[in-house]
C-alpha angles and dihedrals in degrees: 000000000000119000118277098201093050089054095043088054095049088045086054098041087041094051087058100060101040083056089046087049090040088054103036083046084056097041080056096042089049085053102059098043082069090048104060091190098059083051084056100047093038083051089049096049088046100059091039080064094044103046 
């Protein structure tokens, strides 16, 4: 059976950085709303990947 404390321990660590991406990803996303032409460059990225 694999070790639960060693999985315990890599949830953990793993939950970490996913919050530290998931805030850092919001802190990004607050910026530009206060930059218009980085909305209009992200939109026009978006639908380059979607078409």
């Amino acid at each position: 059976p694999p070790p639960t404390q060693l999985i315990r321990v890599l949830c953990r660590h793993f939950g970490e950085i996913f919050h530290h991406i998931y805030c850092d990803t919001v802190r990004i996303i607050i910026l530009f709303l206060y930059d218009l032409d980085s909305i209009c460059f992200i939109i026009s990225i978006e639908h380059k990947l979607n078409s």
